[in-house]
C-alpha positions in Angstrom: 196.3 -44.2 -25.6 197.5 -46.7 -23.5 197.3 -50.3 -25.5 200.6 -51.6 -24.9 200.7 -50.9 -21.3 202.5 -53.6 -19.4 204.3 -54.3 -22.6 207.5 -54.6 -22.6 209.8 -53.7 -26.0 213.6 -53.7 -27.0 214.3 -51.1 -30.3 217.9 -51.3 -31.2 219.4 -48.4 -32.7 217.2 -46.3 -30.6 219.5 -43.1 -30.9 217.8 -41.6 -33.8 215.8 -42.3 -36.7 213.4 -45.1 -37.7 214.3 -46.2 -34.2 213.7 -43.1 -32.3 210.5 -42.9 -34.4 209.5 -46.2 -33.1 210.2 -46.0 -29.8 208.2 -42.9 -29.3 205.2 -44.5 -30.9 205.4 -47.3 -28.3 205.7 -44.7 -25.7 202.3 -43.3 -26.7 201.1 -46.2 -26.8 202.2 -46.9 -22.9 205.0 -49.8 -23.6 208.0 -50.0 -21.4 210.6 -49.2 -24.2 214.6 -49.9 -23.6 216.4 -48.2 -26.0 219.5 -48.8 -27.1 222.8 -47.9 -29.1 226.3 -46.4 -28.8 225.2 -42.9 -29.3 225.1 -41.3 -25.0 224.4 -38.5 -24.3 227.9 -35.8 -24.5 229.8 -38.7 -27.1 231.2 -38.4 -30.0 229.1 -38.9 -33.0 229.1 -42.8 -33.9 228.1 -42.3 -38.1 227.5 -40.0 -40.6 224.9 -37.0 -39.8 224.8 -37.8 -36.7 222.3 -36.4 -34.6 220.8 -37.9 -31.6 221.5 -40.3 -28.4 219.5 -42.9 -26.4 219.2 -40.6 -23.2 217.0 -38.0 -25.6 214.9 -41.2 -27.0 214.4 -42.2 -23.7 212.6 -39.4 -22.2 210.9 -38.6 -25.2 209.2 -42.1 -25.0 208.6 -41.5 -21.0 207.3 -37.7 -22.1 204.7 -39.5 -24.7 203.0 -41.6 -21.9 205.7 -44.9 -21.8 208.6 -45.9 -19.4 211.5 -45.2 -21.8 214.9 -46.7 -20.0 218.1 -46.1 -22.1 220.4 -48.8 -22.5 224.5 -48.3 -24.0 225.3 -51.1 -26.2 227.4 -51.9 -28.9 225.0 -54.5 -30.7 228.6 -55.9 -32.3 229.7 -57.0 -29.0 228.3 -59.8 -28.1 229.1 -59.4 -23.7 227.1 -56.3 -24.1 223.8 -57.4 -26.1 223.7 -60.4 -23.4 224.2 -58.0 -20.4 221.0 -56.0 -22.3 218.8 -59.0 -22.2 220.1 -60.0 -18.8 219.3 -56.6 -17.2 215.4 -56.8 -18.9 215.1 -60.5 -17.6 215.6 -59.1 -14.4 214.2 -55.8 -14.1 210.6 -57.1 -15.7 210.8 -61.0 -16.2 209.2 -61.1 -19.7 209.9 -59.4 -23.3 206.7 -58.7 -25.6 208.8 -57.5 -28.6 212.2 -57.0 -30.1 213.0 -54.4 -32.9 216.0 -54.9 -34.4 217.0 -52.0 -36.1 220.8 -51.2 -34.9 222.5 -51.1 -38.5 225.8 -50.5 -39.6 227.4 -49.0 -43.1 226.3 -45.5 -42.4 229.4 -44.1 -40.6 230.9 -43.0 -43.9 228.9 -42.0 -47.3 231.5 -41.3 -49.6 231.2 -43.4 -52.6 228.0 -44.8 -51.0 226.6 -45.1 -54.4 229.7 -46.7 -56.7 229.6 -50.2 -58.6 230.2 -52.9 -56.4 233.8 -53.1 -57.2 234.6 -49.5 -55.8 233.0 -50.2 -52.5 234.9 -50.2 -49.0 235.5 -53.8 -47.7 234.7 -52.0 -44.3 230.8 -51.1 -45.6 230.4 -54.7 -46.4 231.7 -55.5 -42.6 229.8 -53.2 -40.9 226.5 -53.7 -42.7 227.1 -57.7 -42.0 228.5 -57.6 -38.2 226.5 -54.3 -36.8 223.0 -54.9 -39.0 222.8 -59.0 -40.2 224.7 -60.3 -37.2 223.4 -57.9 -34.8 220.0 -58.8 -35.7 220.5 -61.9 -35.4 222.2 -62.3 -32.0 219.4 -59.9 -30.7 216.5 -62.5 -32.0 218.4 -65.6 -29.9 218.5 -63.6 -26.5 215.4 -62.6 -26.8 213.3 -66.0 -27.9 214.0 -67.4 -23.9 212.1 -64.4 -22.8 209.7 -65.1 -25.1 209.1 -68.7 -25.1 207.7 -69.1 -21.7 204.9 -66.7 -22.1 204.2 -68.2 -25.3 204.2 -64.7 -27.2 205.8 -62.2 -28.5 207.0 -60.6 -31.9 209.9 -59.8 -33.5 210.3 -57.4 -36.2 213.4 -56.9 -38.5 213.3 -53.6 -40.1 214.6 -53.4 -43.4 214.5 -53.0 -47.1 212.3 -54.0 -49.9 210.3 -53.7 -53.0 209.2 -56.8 -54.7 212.8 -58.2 -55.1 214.2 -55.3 -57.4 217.7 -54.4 -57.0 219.2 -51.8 -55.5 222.5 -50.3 -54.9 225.2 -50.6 -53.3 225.2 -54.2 -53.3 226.3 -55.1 -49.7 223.2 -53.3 -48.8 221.3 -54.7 -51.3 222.5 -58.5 -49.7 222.2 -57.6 -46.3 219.0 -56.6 -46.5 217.9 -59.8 -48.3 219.2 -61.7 -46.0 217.5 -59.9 -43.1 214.2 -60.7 -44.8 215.3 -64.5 -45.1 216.0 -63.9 -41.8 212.5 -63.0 -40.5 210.8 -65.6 -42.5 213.6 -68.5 -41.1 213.0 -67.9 -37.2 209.4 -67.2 -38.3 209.5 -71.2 -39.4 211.1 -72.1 -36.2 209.0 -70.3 -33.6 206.0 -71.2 -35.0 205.3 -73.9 -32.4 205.7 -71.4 -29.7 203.1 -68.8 -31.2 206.0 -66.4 -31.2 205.5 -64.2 -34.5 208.7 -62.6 -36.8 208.4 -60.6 -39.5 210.7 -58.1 -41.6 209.2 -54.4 -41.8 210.1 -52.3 -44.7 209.4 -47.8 -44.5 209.5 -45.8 -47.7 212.3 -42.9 -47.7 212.0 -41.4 -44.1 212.2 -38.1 -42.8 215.2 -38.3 -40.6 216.4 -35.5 -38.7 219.3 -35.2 -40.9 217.4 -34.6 -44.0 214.7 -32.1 -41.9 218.1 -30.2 -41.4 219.0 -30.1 -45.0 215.8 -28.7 -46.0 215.2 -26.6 -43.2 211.8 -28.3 -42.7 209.4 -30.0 -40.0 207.4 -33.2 -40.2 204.3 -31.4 -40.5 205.7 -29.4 -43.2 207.5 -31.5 -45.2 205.7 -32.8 -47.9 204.9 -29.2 -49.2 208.3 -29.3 -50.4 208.2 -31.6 -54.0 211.5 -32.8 -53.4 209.9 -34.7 -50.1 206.2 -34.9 -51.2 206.3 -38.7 -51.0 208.7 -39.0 -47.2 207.7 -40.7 -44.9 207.8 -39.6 -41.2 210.0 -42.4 -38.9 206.9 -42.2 -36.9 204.8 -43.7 -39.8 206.7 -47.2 -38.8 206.2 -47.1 -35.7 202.9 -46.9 -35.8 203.2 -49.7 -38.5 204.9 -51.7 -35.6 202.0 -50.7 -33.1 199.4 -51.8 -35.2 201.1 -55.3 -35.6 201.8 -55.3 -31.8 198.0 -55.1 -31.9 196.6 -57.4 -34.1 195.1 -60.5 -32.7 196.1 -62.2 -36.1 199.4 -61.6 -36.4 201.1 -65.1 -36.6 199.4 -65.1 -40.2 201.5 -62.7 -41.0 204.6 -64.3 -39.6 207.6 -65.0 -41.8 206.4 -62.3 -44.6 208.2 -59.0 -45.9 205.5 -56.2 -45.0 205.4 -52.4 -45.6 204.5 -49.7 -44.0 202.8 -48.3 -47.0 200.8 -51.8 -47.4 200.1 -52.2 -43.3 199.1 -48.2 -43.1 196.1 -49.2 -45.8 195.0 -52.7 -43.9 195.0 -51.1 -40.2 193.5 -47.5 -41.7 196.1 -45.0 -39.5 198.1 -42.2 -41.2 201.3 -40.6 -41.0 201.4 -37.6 -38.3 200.5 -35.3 -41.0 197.2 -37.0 -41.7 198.6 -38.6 -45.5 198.3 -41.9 -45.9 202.0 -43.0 -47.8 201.8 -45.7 -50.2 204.5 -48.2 -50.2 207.7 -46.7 -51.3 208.8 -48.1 -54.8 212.5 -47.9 -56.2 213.1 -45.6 -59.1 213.7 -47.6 -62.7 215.9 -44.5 -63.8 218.4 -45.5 -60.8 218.1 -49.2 -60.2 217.8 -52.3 -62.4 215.0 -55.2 -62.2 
């Protein structure tokens, strides 16, 4: 399958993950994928659970049929996100999409859960500079890329369920304002046919919590505790599909799920189930 060959795609926070899971999806589908983050191969782990680096992602997405090209950078420094773009500007001269899913928060769970008064300054920090800001910085290097060709398509990946809360709270706002993010540069790129939207996955199967249950993907969902995971595949080919569709700018702006987008393109997770839309648990989390 080679549908997005020529294409060229940026997925931040490529190490591991929903990223990883994306990036190899766009490799099968024959993009040019640079991946980046802080985790190289050899470092030191960069958060919590840490498994993973760029270099791995990389070859994995050139192993699936794409041109995977790893890329250090530390999406809170702003010198290093430019010198990203830069290098893409002038190794291919164009940018099809942008995936901004480098996040922050993560590097310690302790008290990950607590009342918002408990919480770490630092987790509110993190999730503002290396997710919110990060995104952010990453969408205004990449619309000049875009804006000549008169394309392109960013997608925020994030968090939601039909505005319910959910805890901790500096997640809970950063994620909000990543969706008012999409739907904001979706407003102003409009007139360039450039399309933005936020992209939410159910719970995923990262590699961390394979580890924990000693499982596989194709395995998984045998076990109760995971019978409704999703793979971090599942979004990316949530992110091909919209990659895809000649339609997209109606969709520009909007809060979409994987669960939802699986249903309207008709593809499946890599075990053949079709996930509906993850919903948030009223026993944990408040309307």
């Amino acid at each position: 399958m080679s549908i997005l060959k020529g294409k060229v795609a940026i997925v931040t926070g490529a190490s591991r993950n929903a990223g990883r899971g994306i990036a190899r999806v766009l490799g099968e589908a024959g993009a040019t994928v640079y991946v980046t983050g802080r985790s190289v191969r050899n470092s030191k782990p960069t958060t919590a659970y840490a498994f993973g680096n760029i270099d791995e992602t990389a070859e994995i997405v050139t192993a699936q049929g794409g041109v995977g090209i790893p890329v250090a950078c530390d999406h809170s420094i702003d010198a290093e996100v430019a010198g990203l773009f830069d290098r893409v500007k002038q190794e291919q001269g164009r940018l099809d999409l942008l995936v901004n899913n480098v996040w922050g928060g993560y590097e310690n769970m302790e008290n990950f859960d607590a009342p918002f008064w408990e919480q770490s300054f630092w987790r509110w920090d993190k999730m503002f500079t290396a997710g919110v800001r990060a995104h952010f910085t990453a969408s205004c290097f990449a619309v000049p890329l875009m804006i000549p060709q008169r394309q392109g398509l960013i997608i925020n990946t994030s968090f939601w369920d039909q505005d319910k809360y959910f805890k901790p709270l500096p997640y809970h706002l950063a994620k909000t304002t990543i969706n008012r993010m999409a739907y904001g540069i979706a407003l102003e790129l409009r007139e360039h046919n450039i399309a933005a939207v936020a992209l939410s996955p159910g719970w995923l199967r990262t590699e961390h919590i394979l580890r924990e249950y000693q499982t596989d993907d194709l395995n998984a969902h045998m076990i109760d505790a995971l019978a409704t995971t999703e793979s971090t595949q599942y979004i990316g080919r949530a992110v091909v599909a919209l990659m895809t569709d000649p339609n997209i700018m109606q969709k520009s702006g909007r809060v979409l799920t994987v669960g939802d987008l699986a249903r309207e393109y008709d593809f499946t997770d890599i075990d053949g189930r079709q996930v509906s839309p993850f919903r948030i648990s009223e026993e944990h989390f408040a309307d």
